[in-house]
N, C-alpha and C positions, 0 to 999 in steps of 0.2 A: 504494500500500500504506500506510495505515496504523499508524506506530508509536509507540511513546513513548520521546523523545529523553532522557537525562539527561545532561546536562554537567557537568565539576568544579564547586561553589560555586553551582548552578543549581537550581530546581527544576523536575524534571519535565515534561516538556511532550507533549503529545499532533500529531503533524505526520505528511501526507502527503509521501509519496516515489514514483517510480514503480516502484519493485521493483527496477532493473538492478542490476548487482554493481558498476558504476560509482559510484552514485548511495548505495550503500552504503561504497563504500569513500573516496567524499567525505566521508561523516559525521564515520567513523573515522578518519580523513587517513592512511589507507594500507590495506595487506592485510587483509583480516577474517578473524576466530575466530568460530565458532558454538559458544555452550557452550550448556548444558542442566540450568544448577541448581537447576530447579522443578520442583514435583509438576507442574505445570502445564503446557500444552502450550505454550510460551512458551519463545523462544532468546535469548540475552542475544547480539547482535553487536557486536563489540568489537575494537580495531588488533592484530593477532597479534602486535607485539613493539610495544605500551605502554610495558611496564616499562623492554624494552633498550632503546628510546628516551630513555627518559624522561619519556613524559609525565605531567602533574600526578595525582596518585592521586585515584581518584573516591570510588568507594561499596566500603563492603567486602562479601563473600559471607559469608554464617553458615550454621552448619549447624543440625539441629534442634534444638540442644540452646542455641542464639545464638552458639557461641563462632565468629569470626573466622574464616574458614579459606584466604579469598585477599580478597586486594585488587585491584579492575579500574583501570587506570592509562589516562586519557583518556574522547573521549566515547565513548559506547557506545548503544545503544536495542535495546528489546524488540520483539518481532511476534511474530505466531502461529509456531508449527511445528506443522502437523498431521501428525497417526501417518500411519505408512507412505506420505510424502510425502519428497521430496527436497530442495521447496522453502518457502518460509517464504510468508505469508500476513499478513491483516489482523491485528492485538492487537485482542480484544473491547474491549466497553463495561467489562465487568465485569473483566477482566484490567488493563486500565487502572487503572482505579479502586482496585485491589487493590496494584499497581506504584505508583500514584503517592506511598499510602501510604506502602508499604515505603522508597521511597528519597525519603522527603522529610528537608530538616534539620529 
């Protein structure tokens, strides 16, 4: 599967995984979160307890207006979510390209 990695202090990176929930949850160094804060058909996955952990704060989420409205703490990376699907999938060329922007410094 295809995703784009972002790491604290990193930029952006484009890497194959092979899909497991394993292989995911090594990203993230522990449990994963699926959120969904894009128009986009794209899931941000990311460690379910970051924060209570502690790890380093990454990128922040905005809403449409820019202001702030959480902050993802650890690494996290994007891939598809297709509708009415269960499971996650490739990130496009163009989804990419649009991410890499967004969370570049």
């Amino acid at each position: 599967m295809r995703i784009l990695l972002v790491e604290p202090g990193k930029r952006p990176v484009l890497k194959e995984i092979d899909g497991s929930l394993k292989s995911m949850q090594e990203i993230v160094g522990g449990t994963i979160q699926a959120l969904y804060p894009f128009e986009e058909p794209v899931a941000l996955i990311c460690n379910d307890e970051g924060k209570l952990l502690g790890l380093p704060l990454n990128r922040a989420l905005r809403d449409e207006t820019g202001q702030i409205y959480d902050i993802i703490a650890g690494t996290f990376f994007l891939c598809g979510a297709p509708e009415n699907s269960d499971s996650f999938a490739d990130i496009t060329s163009e989804e990419m390209r649009l991410f890499q922007k967004l969370f570049a410094f």
